[in-house]
N, C-alpha and C positions, 0 to 999 in steps of 0.2 A: 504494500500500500504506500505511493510516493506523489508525490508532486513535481516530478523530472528534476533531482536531484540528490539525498540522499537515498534515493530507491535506485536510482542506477548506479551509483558509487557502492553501499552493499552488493547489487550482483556482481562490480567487478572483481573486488576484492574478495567476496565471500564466499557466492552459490558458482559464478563462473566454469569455478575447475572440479566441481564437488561431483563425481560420479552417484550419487547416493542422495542426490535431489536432483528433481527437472521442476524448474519453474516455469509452470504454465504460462501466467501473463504480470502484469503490472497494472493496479488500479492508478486512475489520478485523481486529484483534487487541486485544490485551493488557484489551480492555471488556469485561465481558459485555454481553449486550443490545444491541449496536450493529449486530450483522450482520442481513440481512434485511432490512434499512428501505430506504426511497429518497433520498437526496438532494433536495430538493425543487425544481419548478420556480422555484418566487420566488425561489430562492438559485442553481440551476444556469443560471437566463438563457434567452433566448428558443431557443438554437443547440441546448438540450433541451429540449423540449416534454413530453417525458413524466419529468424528473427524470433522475437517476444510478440505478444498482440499488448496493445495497451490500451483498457476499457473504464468507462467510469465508475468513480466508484460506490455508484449507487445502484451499480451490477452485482455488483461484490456476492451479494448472497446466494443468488440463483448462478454466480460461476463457481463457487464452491461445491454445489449442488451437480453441476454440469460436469465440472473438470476434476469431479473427487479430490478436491484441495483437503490435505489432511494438516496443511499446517498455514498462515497467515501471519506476515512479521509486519512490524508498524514501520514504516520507512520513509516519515517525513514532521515535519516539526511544528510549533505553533500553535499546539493543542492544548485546551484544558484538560485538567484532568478529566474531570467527566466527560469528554468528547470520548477519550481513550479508552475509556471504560466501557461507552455506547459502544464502540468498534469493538473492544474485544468481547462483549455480552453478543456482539451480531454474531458474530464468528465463533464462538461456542458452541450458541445456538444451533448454529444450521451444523456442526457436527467440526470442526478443523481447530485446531491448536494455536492460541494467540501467542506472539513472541514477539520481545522487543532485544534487538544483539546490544550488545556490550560495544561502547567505543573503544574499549581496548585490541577489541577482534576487528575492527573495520580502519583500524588509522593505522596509513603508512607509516613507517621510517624512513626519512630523511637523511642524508649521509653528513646534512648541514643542522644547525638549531634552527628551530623553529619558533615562531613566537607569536602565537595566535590569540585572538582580539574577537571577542563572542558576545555572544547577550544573553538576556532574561526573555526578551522579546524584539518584537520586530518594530520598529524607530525608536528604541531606545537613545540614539546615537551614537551606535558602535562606530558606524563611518568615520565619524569625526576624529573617536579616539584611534581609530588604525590610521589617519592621515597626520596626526601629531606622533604618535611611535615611528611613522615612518620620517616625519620631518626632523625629528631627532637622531634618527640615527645616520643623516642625511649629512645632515650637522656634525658627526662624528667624525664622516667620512667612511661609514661603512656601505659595502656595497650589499645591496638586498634587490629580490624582487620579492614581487605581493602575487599569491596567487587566490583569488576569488572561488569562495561558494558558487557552484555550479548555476546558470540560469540557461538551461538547455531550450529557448523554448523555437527554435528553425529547424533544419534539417540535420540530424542526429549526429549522421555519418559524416558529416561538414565540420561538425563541430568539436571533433575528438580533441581538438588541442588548438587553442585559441591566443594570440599573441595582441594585446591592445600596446600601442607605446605611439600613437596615431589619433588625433580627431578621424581621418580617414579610414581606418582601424574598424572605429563603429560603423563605416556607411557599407564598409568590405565584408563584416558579415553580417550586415540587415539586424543591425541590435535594436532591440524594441528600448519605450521611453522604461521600463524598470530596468534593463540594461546598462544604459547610458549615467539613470542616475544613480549608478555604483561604478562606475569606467571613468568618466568624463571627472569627476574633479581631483582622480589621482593622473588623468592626463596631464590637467592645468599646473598639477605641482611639477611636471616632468617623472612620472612615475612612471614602468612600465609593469602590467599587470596581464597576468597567465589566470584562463581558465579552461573551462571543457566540460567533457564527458568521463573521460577515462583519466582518472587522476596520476596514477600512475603513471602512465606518458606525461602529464602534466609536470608531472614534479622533476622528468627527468630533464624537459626545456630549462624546467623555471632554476633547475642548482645551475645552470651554466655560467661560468664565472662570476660569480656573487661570494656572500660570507652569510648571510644571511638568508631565510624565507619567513614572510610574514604571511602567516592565516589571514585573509579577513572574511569571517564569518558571513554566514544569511541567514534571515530569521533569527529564533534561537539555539539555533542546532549544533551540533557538536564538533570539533575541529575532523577533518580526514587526514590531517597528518598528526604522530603525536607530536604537542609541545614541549619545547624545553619550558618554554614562560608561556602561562596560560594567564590572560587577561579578559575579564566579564563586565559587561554593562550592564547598570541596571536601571529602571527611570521612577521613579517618587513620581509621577505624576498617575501611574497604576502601580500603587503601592498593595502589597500582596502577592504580584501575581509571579514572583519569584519562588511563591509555595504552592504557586498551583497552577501550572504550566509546563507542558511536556516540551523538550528536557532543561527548561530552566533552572531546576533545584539543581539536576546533575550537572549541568556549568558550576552552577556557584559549588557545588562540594568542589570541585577540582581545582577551581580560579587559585590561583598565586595571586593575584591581586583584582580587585571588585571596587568599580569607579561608578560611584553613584551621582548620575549624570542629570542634569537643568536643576541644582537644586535654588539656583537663580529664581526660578520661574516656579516652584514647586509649594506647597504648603509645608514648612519647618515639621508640621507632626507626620506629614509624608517619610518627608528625607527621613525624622526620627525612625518609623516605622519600616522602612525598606532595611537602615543601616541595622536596625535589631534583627530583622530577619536572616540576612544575610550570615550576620555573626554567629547567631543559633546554628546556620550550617555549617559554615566553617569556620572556627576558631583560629586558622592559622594564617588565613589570607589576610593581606594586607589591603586596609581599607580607603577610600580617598572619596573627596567629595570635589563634583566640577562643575565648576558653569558653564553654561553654551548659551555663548556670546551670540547675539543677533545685529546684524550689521544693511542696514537697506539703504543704497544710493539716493538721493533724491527721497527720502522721507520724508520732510516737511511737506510734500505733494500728496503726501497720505488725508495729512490732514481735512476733516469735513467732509471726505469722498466717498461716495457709494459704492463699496469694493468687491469684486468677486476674490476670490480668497482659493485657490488652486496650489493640494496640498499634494505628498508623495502617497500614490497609489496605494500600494502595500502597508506603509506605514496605520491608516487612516480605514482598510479593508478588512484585509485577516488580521490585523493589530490593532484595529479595533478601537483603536483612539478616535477620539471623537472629533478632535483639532488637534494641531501641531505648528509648525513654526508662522505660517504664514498669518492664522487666527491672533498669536500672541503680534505679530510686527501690526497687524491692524490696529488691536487695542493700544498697544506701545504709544503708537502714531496718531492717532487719534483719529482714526475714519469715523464718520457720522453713521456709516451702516455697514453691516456685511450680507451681501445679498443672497438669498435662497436660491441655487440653482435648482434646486429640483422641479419645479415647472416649467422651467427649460430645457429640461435633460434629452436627449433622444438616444436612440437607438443602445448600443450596450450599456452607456454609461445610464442611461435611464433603468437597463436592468440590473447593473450594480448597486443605485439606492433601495429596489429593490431586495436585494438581497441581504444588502446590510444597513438596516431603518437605523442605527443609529447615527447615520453619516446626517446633517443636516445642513447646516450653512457652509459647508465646504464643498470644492470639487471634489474628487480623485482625479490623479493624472493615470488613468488606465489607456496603457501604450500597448496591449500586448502583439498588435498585429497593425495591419494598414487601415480595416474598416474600424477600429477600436481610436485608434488616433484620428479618424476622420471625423466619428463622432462625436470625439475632444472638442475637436475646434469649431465642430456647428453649434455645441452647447453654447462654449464661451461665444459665439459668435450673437445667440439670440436673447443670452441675460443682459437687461437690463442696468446697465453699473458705469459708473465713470471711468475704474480704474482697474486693470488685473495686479493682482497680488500671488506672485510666484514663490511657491514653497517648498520646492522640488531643489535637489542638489544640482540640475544641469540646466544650460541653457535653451530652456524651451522653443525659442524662436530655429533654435537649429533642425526641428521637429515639425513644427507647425507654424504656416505664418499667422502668428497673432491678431486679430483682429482688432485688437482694440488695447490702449497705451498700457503698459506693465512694468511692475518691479520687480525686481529677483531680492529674494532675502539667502542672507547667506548666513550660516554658524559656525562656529567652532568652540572646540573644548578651551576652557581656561580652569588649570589645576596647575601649579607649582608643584605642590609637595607630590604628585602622581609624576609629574614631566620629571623631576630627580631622581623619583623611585625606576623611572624608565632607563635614564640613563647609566644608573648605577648599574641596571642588569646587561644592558647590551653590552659596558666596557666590558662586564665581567664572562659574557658570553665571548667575547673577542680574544679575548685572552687566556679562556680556557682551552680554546679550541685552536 
C-alpha cells in the first residue's frame, strides 16, 4: 500500500530478490494520477516479466479476495493512527496479514555519512531546515549532494535516477508544481539534488565526488538511507500530532536532534506542549526551538487589499493545515480580506475542496499534471481579489502565467543555538571520516 514512493523503495530493496514472495500489485493513494499505471519491468526485475499492476486503493479488498493476498504491508506515510488501524482492520478482515517493515530493513548504506533532515509531518518546515544544514556546510567548505524523497509521479522507467543542478532540469523531466517546490529553491542556492525511483542507483550518482549526503525527507517518512545524524521537525502549530501520526513518533524516537519549528508564529502553550512530547520520547535528543522568518517584497502593497492567499499543495491537503505561510504574511501585512476561493474553484481543484472541507480561505497549488495546473490558473483567474499572495516555495509564474498582480513570500529557519549544534557535527563528521 504506497503513494509512489516509499512502496516502490520497499520493493526494491526488500521483496525484489525475495524468491518466497511474489507481489501481486501496488495500491495508491494520497497522488492523483498514480493508480492504473504499471510498475515497470526494468524496475520490477526479471521474477516480473510483465511489470507490477498499480490499483486504487479503494480496490484493496476485493484484490485480496481476487489475488489470495495472504499478506499486506503499509508502505507510505502521513497517517493517523486510526487511518492505520482502519487499513489494517480492512485487511484482516477480508483474510491477509497486516505488516509495517522496520526502517532498519529498508535503508541503504552509504559508503559516505549521511545526515538526514525528517519531520513529524508534512509542512512542518523541514525544507527550510535541510537548506540551512546544507548552507552551513557550504560554508565549511564541505562538498555534499542532497538526495530527495522520491516524487515519482511521470513515466516510471524515465525516472530511475534523476539529476536536478538546472532550472532547465525541471522543464527536462516535466516536474509537476509539488516537484519544483522541493527542486527549485535548492537550485537558487546552487545546490544540486538527486532523486528517482531506485534509490540504490540513486545513491551511487549522488556519492560521486562529495564528502557528504544529505536526506531530505517527504512527508513524515523515514530516511532510505541510514543516518549518521538524524535531524526531525516538528510544528507547534498541530501540536500532538507527533503522538499520533504514522511514523512521526518513530522519527522522533530516532532524531539526534528535534527543531521545533514557527514557534514565532505558534501559541507558547503549543511550542510548550510539542517540546514535552517530544522529550517523553526521546530523552537523549537534543532539542532546539526556531523561527521561520517570513520575508514578502513589496509588503506594504498588502496592505487594505483583497487577497487571494495560494498556499503549498501538500502542505495544506494530506497535512491538513488549515493555512500556512501565505494566511500568516496577509494578516502580518494587513490585507482588509482574504478571499474564499471556493466558489470559484473549477475543475480538480474544485474537487480537492471537496475532498478536504477543511481547506477554506486558501488555495492549494495542486500541480500534479497539465489539466491540474490548468485549473490553477482558471481558478485564480475568476476570484475576485486585488492581489495574489504566493505561498509556495517556487516561482509560480515559471508554471503559470499569472493573471493577476502577486507576491511571493519566502521563509527561513532562524535558530543559533540549532545552526552551532549543526556545525559542531558536520566538522566532526569531516574528521572522522
Amino acid at each position: 500500500m504506497g503513494a509512489a514512493g516509499r512502496d516502490f523503495h520497499d520493493f526494491n530493496v526488500y521483496f525484489r530478490e525475495k524468491e518466497d514472495h511474489e507481489v501481486v500489485a501496488f495500491t495508491a493513494a494520497q497522488i492523483p494520477g498514480i493508480a492504473r499505471r504499471i510498475y515497470p519491468t526494468a524496475l520490477s526485475g526479471p521474477a516480473y516479466p510483465n511489470g507490477i499492476p498499480i490499483w486504487p486503493e479503494e480496490d484493496l479488498e476485493n484484490m485480496i479476495e481476487d489475488k489470495h493476498v495472504e499478506e499486506v504491508v503499509l508502505a507510505y506515510s502521513d497517517l493517523s493512527y486510526l487511518e492505520v488501524m482502519h487499513k489494517a482492520s480492512l485487511a484482516l478482515r477480508s483474510g491477509a496479514d497486516f505488516r509495517l517493515i522496520s526502517p532498519r530493513a529498508t535503508m541503504l548504506k552509504s559508503r559516505l555519512p549521511v545526515v538526514s533532515v525528517c519531520a513529524v509531518r508534512t509542512g512542518a518546515g523541514k525544507s527550510t531546515v535541510t537548506r540551512k544544514v546544507c548552507s552551513l556546510a557550504r560554508n565549511l567548505g564541505i562538498k555534499f549532494s542532497i538526495v530527495r524523497h522520491p516524487m515519482p509521479y511521470g513515466e516510471l522507467s524515465q525516472q530511475v535516477v534523476q539529476r536536478f543542478a538546472t532550472y532547465e532540469d525541471l522543464d527536462r523531466y516535466n516536474c509537476t508544481i509539488e516537484e519544483r517546490e522541493e527542486y527549485e529553491p535548492h537550485l537558487y542556492a546552487g545546490n544540486t539534488v538527486y532523486a528517482g525511483v531506485d534509490y540504490g542507483k540513486v545513491l551511487e550518482e549522488a556519492e560521486k565526488n562529495v564528502e557528504v549526503i544529505f536526506w531530505d525527507g517527504g512527508n513524515n517518512d523515514l530516511p532510505f538511507y541510514e543516518p549518521r545524524v538524524h535531524i526531525v521537525v516538528a510544528d507547534p502549530h498541530r501540536p500532538g500530532d507527533e503522538l499520533l501520526y504514522y511514523p512521526s513518533e518513530t522519527n522522533v524516537r530516532m532524531a539526534d536532534a528535534i527543531v521545533i519549528n514557527k514557534v514565532d508564529t505558534a501559541w507558547p502553550c503549543d511550542v510548550e506542549t510539542v517540546e514535552r512530547n517530544v522529550r517523553g520520547l526521546n530523552r537523549k535528543a537534543s532539542i532546539f526551538r526556531a523561527a521561520s522568518s517570513i520575508e514578502v517584497e513589496k509588503a506594504e502593497s498588502i496592505r487594505g487589499k483583497r487577497v487571494l492567499v495560494v498556499e503549498d499543495g501538500p502542505t495544506v491537503t494530506h497535512g491538513e493545515m488549515r493555512s500556512s505561510v501565505g494566511a500568516i504574511a496577509a494578516a502580518k501585512f494587513g490585507a482588509a480580506e482574504v478571499v474564499d476561493p471556493r466558489p470559484y474553484a473549477v475543475g480538480s481543484v474544485k474537487r480537492a475542496f471537496e475532498k478536504y472541507p477543511h481547506l477554506s480561505n486558501i488555495l492549494p497549488a495542486m500541480g500534479y499534471d497539465g489539466s491540474q495546473i490548468k485549473d490553477l490558473r482558471e481558478t485564480v483567474e475568476r476570484v475576485e481579489c486585488d492581489l495574489v499572495i504566493v505561498g509556495t516555495p517556487i516561482n509560480l509564474k515559471r508554471i503559470i502565467d499569472l493573471p493577476k498582480p502577486f507576491l511571493r513570500v519566502r521563509y527561513e529557519i532562524k535558530s543559533p543555538e540549532f545552526e552551532l549544534w549543526v556545525q559542531d557535527r558536520l566538522k566532526t563528521l569531516r574528521k572522522n571520516d
